[in-house]
TILOKOL-470012 format. One record per residue (C-alpha): residue in three letters; x, y, z; residue number from 1. Coordinates in steps of 0.001 Angstrom, whole numbers, plus 524288, in hexadecimal, padded with zeros to 5 digits. Layout:
# TILOKOL-470012
ATOM,type,u,v,w,seq
ATOM,ALA,X,Y,Z,NUM
...
***
This chain:
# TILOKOL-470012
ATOM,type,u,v,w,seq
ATOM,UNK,0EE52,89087,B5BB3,1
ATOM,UNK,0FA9F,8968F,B604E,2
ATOM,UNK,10627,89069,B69B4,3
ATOM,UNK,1037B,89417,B7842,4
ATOM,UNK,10AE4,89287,B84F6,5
ATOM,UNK,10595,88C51,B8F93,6
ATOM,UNK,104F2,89624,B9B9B,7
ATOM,UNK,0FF8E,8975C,BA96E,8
ATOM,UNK,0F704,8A315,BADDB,9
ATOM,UNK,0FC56,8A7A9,BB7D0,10
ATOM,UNK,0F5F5,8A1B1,BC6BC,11
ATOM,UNK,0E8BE,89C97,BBE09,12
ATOM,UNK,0EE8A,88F4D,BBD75,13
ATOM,UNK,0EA8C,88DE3,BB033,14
ATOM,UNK,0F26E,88AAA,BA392,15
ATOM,UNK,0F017,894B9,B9904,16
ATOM,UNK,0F693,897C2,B8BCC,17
ATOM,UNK,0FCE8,8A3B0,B8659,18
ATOM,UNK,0FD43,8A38B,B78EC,19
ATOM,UNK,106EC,8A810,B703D,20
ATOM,UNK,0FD60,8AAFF,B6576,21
ATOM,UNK,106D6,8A7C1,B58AE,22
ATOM,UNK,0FA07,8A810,B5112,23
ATOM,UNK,0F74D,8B50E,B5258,24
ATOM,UNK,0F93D,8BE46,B4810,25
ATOM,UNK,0FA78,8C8C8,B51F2,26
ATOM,UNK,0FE6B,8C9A1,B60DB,27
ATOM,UNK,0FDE1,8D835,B6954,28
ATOM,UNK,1064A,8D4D4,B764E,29
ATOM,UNK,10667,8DE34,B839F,30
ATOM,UNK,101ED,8EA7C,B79DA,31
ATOM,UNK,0FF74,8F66B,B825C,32
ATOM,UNK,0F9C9,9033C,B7C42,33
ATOM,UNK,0F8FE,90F62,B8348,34
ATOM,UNK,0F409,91C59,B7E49,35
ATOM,UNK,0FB11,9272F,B857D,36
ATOM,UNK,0F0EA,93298,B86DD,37
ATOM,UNK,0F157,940F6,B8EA1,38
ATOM,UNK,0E70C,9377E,B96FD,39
ATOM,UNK,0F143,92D8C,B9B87,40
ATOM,UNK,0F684,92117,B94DF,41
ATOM,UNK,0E968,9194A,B8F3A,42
ATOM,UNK,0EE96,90AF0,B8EFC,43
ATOM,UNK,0E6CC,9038F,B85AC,44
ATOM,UNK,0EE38,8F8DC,B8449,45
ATOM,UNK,0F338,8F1A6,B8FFF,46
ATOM,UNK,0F934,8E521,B8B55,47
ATOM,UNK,0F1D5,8E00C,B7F79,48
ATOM,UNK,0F3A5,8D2D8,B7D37,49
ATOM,UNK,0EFCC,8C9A9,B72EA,50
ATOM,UNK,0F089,8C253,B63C2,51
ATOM,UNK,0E687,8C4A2,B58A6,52
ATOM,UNK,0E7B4,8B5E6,B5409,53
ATOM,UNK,0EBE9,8B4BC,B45DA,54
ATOM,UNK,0E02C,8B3EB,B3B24,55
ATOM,UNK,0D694,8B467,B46A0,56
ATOM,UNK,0CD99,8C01D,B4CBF,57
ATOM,UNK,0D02F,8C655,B58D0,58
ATOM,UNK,0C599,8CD51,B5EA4,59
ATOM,UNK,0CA59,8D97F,B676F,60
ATOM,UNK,0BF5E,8DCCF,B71CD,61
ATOM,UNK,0BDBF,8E6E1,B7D26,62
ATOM,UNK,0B73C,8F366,B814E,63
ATOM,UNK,0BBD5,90034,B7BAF,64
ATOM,UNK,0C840,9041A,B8139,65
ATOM,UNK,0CD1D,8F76D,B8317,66
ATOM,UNK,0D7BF,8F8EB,B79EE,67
ATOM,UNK,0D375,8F050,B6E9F,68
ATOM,UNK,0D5D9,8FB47,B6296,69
ATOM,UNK,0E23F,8FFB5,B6936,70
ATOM,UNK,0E891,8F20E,B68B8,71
ATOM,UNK,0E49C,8F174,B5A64,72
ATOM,UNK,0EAF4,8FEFA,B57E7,73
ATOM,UNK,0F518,8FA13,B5E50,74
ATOM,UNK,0F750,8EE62,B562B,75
ATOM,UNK,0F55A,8F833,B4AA0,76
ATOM,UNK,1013C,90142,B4FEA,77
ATOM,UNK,0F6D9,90B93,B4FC8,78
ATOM,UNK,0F59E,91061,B5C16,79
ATOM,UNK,0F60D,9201E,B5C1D,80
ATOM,UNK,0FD25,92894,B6559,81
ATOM,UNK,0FBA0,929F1,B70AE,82
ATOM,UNK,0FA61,91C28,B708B,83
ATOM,UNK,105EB,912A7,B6EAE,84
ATOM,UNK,108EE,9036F,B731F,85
ATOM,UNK,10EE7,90275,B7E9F,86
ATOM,UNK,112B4,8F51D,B7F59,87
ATOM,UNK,11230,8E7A3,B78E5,88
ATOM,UNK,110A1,8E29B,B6B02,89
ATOM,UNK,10967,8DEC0,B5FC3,90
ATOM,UNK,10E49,8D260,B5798,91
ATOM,UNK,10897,8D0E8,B495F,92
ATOM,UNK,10C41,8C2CF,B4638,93
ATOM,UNK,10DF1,8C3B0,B3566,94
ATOM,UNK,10B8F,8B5D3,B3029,95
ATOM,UNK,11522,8B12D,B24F7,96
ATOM,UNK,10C6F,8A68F,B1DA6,97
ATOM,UNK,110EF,89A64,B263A,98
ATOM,UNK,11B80,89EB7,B2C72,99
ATOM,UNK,11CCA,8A410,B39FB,100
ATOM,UNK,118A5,8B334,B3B41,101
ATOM,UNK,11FD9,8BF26,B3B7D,102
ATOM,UNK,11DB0,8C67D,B486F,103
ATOM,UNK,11DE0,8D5BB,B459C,104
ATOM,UNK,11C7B,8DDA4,B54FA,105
ATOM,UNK,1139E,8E976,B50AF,106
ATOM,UNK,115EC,8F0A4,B5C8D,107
ATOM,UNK,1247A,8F210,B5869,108
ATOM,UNK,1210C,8F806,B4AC4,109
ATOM,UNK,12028,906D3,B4929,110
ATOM,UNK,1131A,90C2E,B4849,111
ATOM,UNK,11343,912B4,B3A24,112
ATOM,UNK,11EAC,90887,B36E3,113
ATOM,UNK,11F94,90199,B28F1,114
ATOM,UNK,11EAA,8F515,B2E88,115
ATOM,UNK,110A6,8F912,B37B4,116
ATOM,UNK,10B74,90134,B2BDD,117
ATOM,UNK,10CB6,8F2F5,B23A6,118
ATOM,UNK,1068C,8EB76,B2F1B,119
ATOM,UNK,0FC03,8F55A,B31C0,120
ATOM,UNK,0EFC7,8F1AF,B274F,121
ATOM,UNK,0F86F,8E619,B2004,122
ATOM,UNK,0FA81,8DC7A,B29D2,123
ATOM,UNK,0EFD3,8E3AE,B365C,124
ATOM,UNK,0E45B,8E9CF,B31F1,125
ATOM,UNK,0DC96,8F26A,B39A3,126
ATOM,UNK,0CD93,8F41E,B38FE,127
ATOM,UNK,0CB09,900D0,B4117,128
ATOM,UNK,0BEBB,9027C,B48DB,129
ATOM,UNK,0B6BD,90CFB,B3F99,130
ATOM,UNK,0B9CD,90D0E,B3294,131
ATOM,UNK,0B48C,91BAE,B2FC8,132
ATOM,UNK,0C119,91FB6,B3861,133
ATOM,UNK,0CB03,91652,B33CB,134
ATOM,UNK,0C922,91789,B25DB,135
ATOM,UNK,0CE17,9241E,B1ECE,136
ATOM,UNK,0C16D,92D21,B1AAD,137
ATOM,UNK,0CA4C,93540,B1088,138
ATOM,UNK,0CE02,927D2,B08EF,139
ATOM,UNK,0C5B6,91DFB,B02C9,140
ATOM,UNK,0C46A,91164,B082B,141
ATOM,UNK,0CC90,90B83,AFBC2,142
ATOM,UNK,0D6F2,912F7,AFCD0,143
ATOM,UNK,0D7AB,91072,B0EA3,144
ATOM,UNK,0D948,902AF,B09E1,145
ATOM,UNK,0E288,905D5,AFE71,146
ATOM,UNK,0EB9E,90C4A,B06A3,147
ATOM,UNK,0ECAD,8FD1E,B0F2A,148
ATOM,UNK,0ECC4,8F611,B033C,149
ATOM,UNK,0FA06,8FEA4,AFCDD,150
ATOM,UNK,1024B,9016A,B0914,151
ATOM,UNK,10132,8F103,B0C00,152
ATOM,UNK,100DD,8EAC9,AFEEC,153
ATOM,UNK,10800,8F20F,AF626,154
ATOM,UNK,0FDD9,8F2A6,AEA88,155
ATOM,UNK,0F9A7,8FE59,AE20B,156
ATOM,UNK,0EE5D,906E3,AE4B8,157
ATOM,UNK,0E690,8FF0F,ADB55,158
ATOM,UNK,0EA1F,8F154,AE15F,159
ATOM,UNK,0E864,8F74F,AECFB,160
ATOM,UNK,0DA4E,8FC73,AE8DC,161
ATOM,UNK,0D6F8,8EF51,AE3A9,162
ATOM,UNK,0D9A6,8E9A1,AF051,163
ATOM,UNK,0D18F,8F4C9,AF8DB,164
ATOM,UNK,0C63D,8F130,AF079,165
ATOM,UNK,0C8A8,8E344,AF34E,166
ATOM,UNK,0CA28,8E3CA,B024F,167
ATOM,UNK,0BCA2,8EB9F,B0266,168
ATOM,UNK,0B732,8E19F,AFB51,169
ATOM,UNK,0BA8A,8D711,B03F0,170
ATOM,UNK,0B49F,8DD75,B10F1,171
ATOM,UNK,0A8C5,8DD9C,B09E7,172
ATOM,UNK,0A8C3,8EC84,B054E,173
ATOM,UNK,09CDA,8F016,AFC01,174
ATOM,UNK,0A348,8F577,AEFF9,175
ATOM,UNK,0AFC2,8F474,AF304,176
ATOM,UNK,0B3E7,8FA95,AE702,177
ATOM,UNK,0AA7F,90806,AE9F5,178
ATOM,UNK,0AF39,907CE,AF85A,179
ATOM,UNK,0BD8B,90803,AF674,180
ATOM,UNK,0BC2C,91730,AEFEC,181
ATOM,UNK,0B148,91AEF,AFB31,182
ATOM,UNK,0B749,922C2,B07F1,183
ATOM,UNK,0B1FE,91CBE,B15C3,184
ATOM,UNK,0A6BF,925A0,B18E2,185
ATOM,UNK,0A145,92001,B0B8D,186
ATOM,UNK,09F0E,913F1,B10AF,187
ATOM,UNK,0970B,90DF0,B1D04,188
ATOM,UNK,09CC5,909FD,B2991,189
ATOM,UNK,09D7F,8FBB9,B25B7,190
ATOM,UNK,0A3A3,8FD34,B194D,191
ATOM,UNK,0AD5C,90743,B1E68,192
ATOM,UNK,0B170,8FADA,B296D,193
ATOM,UNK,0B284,8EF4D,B1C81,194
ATOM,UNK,0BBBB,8FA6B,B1783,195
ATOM,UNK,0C334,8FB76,B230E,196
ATOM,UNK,0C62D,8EC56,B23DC,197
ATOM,UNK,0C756,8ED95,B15E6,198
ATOM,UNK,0D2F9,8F56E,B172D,199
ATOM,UNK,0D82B,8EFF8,B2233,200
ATOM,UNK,0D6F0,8E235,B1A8E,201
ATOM,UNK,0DDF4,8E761,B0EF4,202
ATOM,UNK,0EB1E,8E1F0,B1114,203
ATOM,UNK,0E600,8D4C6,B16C5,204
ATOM,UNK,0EC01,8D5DA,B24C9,205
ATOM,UNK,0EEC2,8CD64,B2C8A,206
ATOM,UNK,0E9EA,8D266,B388E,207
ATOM,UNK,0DB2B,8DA75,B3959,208
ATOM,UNK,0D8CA,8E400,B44E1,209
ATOM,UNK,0C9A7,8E711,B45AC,210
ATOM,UNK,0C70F,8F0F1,B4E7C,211
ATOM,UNK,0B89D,8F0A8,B5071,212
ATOM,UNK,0B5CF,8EFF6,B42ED,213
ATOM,UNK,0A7C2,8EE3A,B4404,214
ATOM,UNK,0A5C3,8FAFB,B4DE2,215
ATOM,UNK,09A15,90341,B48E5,216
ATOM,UNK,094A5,8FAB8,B3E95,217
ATOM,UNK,08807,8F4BE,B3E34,218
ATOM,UNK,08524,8E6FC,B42E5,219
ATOM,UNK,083E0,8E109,B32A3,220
ATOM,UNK,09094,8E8ED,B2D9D,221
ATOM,UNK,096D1,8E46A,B3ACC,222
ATOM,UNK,093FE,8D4DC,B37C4,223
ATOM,UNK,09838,8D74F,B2B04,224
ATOM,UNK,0A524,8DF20,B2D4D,225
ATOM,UNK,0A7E7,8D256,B371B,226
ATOM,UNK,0A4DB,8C92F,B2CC6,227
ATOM,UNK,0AEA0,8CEAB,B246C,228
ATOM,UNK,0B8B5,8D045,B2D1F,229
ATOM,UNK,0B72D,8C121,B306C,230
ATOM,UNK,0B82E,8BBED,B2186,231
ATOM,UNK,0C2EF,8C540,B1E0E,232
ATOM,UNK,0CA7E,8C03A,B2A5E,233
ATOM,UNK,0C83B,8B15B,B2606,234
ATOM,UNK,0CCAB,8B5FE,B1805,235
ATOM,UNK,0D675,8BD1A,B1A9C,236
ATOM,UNK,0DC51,8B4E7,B25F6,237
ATOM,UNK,0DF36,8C031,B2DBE,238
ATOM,UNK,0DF89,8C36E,B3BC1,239
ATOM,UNK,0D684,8CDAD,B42E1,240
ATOM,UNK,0D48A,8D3F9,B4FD5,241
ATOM,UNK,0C7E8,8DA29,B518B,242
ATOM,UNK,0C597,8E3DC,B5B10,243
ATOM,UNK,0B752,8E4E1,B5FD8,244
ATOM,UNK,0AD5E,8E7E4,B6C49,245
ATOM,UNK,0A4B7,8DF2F,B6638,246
ATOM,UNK,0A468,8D06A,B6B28,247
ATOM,UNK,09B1D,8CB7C,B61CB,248
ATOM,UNK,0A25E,8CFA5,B55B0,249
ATOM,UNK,0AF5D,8C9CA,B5DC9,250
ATOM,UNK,0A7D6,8BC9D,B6058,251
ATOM,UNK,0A611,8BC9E,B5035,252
ATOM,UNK,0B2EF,8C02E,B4AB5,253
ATOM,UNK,0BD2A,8BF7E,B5403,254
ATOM,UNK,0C6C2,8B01A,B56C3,255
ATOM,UNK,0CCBC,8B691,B6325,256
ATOM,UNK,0C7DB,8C226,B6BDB,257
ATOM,UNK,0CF20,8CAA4,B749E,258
ATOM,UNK,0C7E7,8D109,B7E59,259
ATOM,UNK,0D0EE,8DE29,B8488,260
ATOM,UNK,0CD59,8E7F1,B8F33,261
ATOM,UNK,0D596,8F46A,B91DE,262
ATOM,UNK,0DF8F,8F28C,B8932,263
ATOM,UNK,0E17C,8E4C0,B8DDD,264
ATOM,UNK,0DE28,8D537,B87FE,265
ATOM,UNK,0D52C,8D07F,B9276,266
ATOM,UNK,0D22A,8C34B,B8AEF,267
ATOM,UNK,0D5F2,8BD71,B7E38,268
ATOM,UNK,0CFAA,8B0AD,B78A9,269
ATOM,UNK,0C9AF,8AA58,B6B93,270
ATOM,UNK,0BA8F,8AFDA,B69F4,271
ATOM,UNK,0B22E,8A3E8,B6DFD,272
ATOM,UNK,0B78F,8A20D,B7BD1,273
ATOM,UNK,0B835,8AF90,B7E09,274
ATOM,UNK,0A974,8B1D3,B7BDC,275
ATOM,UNK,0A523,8A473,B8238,276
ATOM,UNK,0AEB2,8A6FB,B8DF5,277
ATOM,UNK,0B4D4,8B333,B9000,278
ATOM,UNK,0BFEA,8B3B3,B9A4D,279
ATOM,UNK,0C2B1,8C15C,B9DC8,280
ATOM,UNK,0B75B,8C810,BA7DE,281
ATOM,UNK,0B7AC,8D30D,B9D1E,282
ATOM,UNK,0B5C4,8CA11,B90A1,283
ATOM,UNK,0A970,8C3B3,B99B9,284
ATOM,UNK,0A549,8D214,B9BE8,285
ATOM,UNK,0A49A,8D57E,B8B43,286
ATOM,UNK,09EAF,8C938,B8836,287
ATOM,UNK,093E9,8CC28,B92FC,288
ATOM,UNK,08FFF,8D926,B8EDD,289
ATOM,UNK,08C63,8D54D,B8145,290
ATOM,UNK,07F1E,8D3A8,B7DA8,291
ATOM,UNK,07A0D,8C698,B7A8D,292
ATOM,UNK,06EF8,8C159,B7269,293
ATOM,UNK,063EB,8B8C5,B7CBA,294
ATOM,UNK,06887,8C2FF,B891B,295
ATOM,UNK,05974,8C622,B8E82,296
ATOM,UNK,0542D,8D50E,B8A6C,297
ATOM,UNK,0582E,8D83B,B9965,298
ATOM,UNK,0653F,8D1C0,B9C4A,299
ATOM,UNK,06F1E,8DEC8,B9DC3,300
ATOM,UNK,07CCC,8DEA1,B95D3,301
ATOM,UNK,087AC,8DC4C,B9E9D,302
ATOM,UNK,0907E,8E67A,B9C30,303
ATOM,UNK,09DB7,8E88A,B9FDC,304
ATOM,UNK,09E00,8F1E3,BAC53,305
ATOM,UNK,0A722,8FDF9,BABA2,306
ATOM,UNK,0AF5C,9021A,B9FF4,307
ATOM,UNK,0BD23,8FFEC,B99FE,308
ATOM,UNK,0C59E,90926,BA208,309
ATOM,UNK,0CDEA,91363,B997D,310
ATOM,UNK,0DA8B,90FF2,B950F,311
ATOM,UNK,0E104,91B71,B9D8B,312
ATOM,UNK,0DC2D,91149,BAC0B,313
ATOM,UNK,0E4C9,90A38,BB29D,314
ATOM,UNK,0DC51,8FF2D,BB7A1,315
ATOM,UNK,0E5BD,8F5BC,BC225,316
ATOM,UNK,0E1AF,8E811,BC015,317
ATOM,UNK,0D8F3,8E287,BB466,318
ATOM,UNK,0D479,8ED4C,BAC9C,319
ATOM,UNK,0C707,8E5B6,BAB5C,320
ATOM,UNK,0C601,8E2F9,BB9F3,321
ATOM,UNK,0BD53,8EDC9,BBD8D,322
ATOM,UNK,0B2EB,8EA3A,BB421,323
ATOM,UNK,0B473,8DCCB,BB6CE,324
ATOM,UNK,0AAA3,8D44B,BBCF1,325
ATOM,UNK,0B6A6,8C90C,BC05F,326
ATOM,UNK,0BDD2,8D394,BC834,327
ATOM,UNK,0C78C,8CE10,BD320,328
ATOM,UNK,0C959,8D8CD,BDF26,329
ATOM,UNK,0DA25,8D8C3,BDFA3,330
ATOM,UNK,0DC59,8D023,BD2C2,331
ATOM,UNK,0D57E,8D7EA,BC661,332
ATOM,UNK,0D984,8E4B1,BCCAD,333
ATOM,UNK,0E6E6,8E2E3,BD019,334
ATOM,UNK,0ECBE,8DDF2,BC200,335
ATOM,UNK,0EBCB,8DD4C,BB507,336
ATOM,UNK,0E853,8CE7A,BB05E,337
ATOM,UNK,0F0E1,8C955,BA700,338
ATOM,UNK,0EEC7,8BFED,B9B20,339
ATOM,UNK,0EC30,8B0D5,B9E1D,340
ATOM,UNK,0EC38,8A973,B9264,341
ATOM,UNK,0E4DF,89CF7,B9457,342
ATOM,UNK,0E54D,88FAF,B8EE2,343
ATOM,UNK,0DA86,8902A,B8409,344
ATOM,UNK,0E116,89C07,B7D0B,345
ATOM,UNK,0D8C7,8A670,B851D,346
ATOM,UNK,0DFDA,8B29C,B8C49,347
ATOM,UNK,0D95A,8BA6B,B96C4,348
ATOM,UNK,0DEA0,8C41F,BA05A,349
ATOM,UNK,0D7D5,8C48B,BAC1A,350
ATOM,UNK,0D8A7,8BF72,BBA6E,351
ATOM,UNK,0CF5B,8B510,BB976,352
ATOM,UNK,0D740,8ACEF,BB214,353
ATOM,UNK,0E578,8AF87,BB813,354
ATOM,UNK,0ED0F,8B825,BC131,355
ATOM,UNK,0F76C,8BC94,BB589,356
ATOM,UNK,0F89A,8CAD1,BB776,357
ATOM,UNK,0FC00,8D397,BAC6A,358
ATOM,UNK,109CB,8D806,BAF10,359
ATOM,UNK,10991,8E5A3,BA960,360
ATOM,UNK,0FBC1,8E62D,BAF41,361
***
């Protein structure tokens, strides 16, 4: 595991640890993200905070607009005006064999730079969430991957051919030799997703990001698209962070699971303890509102009450506390909580654990 510095939450008493996370492959510090619209300034990201750990899964989990696809776009350098990163960074940590790692900031590269173009789909690969959008429909799926395999590896079209037909093969592709001349709408929904993490596993990357990768297929293409992902992982050695609504598939795949809420990390901790004791009042709330096997015909779902508030709201205190069923009158409604890090490697922000108060909160 990595170093850590011993720490004190501040008022709780308590003696927690901060770590400094040297065996992550990846760390995003303080990253804001606002989208500045005719509407007003949408802030979807309000101080992300956390590591993907290296050659581990890291399961990404929230309600829709919680900011969970914008942090990964934001990783990517792909964020579209009027969007743009605000503040904070994102630190790839390259590993040379043995030796200690090269630290490249990706917030300080330029967007359509040389050196983000090479790190974009060589070293980070991006699954996107439907494939029938992300992938071309005027190209065939060979030559989507093709184009990967020669701007990274410098081989010639029929190297690079050779290889297309071998990454299809390895996520399982039917034919992979009759699928690499056929154009997306030719194929079904779950073939058209092996294709995408075919080409996004083309140049062996170090770091996968899955952004629900399993949305819209069927409950036997789903297991299997998981599967895969799993063993090429462990074979590959590689890290991932998959982004998902769905707890179950997190509770299969995922080492690690951050949980955010309005552009915010509200918990952060490795899967078991997470699901057999979640910390944060909203982590309770999602694990409560998911059906369970032996619940009687008439027990009711407990769903979360309200909705996530827009982006565009200013909320003053914790963003969760007025859907929160641990609300404190003159505490949650005053400030924003800010990260306690606690002695068995778990981070939570919320007011039941300390008094730390987000300073840019």
């Amino acid at each position: 595991m990595s170093d850590q510095v011993s720490v004190k939450a501040a008022g709780s008493g308590q003696n927690v640890q901060q770590p400094t996370r040297r065996d992550s492959i990846l760390d995003v510090r303080g990253l804001y993200t606002y989208f500045y619209t005719d509407l007003g300034v949408a802030r979807a990201l309000n101080g992300v905070t956390y590591s993907i750990p290296r050659e581990k899964v890291l399961g990404i989990v929230g309600e829709s607009g919680c900011g969970k696809s914008v942090t990964a776009l934001s990783i990517m350098q792909l964020v579209q005006p009027p969007g743009r990163i605000v503040k904070g960074e994102v630190v790839l940590h390259r590993q040379n064999g043995a030796g200690p790692t090269d630290d490249v900031v990706l917030t300080d590269l330029a967007r359509h730079g040389v050196e983000m173009r090479h790190i974009r789909g060589a070293e980070i690969a991006m699954i996107f969430q439907e494939p029938m959008s992300s992938l071309n429909p005027l190209f065939t799926i060979g030559a989507q991957i093709m184009e990967a395999i020669l701007l990274h590896q410098g081989v010639d079209k029929a190297e690079a051919r050779d290889r297309a037909i071998t990454s299809l093969d390895r996520v399982g592709m039917p034919s992979p030799k009759v699928v690499v001349d056929q154009y997306p709408h030719q194929i079904s929904g779950g073939m058209r997703q092996r294709a995408m993490i075919a080409l996004a596993l083309s140049c062996a990357p170090s770091l996968l990001i899955a952004d629900e990768p399993t949305t819209a297929l069927d409950v036997t293409t789903e297991a299997q698209i998981l599967d895969l992902m799993r063993t090429l992982q462990h074979d590959i050695g590689m890290s991932i962070m998959f982004i998902t609504h769905d707890l179950g598939v997190v509770a299969q795949t995922a080492d690690e699971v951050v949980i955010m809420y309005l552009g915010r990390v509200v918990e952060q901790a490795p899967v078991d303890p997470l699901f057999y004791d979640p910390l944060h009042p909203y982590t309770r709330a999602l694990l409560r509102s998911i059906p369970r096997i032996g619940r009687g015909i008439k027990e009711k779902l407990q769903p979360i009450r309200g909705v996530v508030p827009n982006p565009y709201s200013r909320i003053t205190g914790c963003p969760f506390s007025p859907r929160c069923d641990s609300f404190m009158e003159g505490v949650c409604n005053v400030n924003v909580p800010g990260i306690t890090h606690l002695d068995d490697g778990r981070a939570v922000r919320c007011f039941l654990y300390s008094d730390r108060v987000e300073e840019n909160g």
